[in-house]
C-alpha positions in Angstrom: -15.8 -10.1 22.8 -13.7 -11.0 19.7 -11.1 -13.6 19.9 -7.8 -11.9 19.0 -6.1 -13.9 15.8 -3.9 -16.5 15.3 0.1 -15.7 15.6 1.1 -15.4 12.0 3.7 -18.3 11.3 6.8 -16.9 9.7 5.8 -18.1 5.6 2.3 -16.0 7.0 4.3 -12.9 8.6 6.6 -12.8 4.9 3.1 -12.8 3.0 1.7 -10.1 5.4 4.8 -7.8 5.1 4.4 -8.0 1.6 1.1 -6.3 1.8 1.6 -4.2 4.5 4.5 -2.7 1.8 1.5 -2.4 -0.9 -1.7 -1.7 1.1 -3.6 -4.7 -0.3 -3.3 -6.9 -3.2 -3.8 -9.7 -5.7 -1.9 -13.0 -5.4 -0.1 -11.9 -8.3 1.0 -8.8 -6.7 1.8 -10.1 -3.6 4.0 -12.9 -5.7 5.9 -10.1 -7.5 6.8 -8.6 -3.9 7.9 -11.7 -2.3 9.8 -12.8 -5.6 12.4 -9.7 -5.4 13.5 -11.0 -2.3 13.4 -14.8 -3.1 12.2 -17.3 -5.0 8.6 -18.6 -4.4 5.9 -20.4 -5.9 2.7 -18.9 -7.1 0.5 -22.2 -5.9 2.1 -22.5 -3.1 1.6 -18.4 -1.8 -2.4 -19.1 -2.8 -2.7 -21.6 -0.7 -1.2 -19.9 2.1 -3.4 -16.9 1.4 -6.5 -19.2 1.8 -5.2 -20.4 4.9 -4.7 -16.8 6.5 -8.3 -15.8 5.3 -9.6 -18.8 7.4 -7.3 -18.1 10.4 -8.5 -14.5 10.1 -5.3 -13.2 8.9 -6.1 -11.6 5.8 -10.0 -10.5 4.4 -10.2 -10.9 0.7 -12.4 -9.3 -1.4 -14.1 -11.3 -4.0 -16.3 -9.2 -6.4 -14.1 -9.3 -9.3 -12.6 -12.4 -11.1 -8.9 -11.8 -9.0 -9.4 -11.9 -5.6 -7.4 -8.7 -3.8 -6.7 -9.6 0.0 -6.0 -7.1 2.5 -4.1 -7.4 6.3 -6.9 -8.1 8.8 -4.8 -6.2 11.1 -2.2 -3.3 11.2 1.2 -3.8 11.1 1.5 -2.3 14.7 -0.9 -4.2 16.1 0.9 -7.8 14.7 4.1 -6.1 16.3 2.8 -6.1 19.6 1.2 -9.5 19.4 4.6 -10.8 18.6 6.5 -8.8 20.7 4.1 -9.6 23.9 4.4 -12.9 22.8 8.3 -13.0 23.1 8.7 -11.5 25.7 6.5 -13.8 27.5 7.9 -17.3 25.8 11.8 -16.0 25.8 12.3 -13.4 28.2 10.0 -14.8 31.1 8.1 -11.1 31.1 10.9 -9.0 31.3 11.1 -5.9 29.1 14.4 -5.4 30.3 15.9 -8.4 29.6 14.0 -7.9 25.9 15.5 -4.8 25.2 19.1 -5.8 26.6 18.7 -8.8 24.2 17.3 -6.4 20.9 20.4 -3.9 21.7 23.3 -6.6 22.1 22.0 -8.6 18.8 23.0 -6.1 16.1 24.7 -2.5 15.8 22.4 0.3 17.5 23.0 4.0 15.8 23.7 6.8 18.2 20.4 8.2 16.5 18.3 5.1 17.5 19.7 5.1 20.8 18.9 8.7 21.3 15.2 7.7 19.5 15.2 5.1 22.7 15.9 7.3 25.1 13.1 10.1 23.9 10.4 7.1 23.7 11.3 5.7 27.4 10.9 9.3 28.6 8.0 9.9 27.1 6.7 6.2 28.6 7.7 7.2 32.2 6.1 11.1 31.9 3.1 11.1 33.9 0.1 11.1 31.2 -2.3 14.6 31.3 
């Protein structure tokens, strides 16, 4: 059986977001991304990308002379590693107090909410 990967460190998770947004991509591209948000360096974002493809992060194609890298993994499934991960390091295993905690930290929409409530039933409904 597979090892699951490595956590993805914050710098890792910005880089991944970046080509979740654009499928898969040169350094270059993934620079330009990351740059409309904030500054960063072009030697330093290589580096980090060979660092992902070790850890497993990322798999980079290398038969052309720019090397295009692409998520090892679906956003999803990185959302749920985190998430499980959180609520086992913060939250001591409780979903409850997890989603308690996700509602009180910022404004909720009454359209979200409603969203939330649809999902949780759907969770609960016995599966056919």
């Amino acid at each position: 059986m597979a090892t699951e990967p490595p956590k993805p460190t914050d710098a890792e998770l910005e880089i991944l977001t970046a080509l979740w947004s654009i499928g898969s991509g040169t350094v270059r591209e993934i620079h330009t991304v990351i740059n409309r948000r904030r500054p960063a360096e072009y030697s330093t974002l290589l580096k980090f990308m060979q660092i992902m493809t070790e850890k497993g992060l990322v798999l980079v194609d290398q038969t052309e002379r720019a090397h295009v890298y692409t998520p090892a993994q679906p956003r999803e499934f990185t959302q749920r590693q985190l998430a499980g991960d959180l609520l086992q390091r913060v939250f001591s295993g409780s979903a409850k107090a997890l989603f308690v905690g996700a509602l009180s930290a910022s404004k909720t929409s009454k359209k979200e909410l409603a969203e939330l409530r649809k999902l949780l039933d759907e969770y609960e409904a016995p599966k056919k």
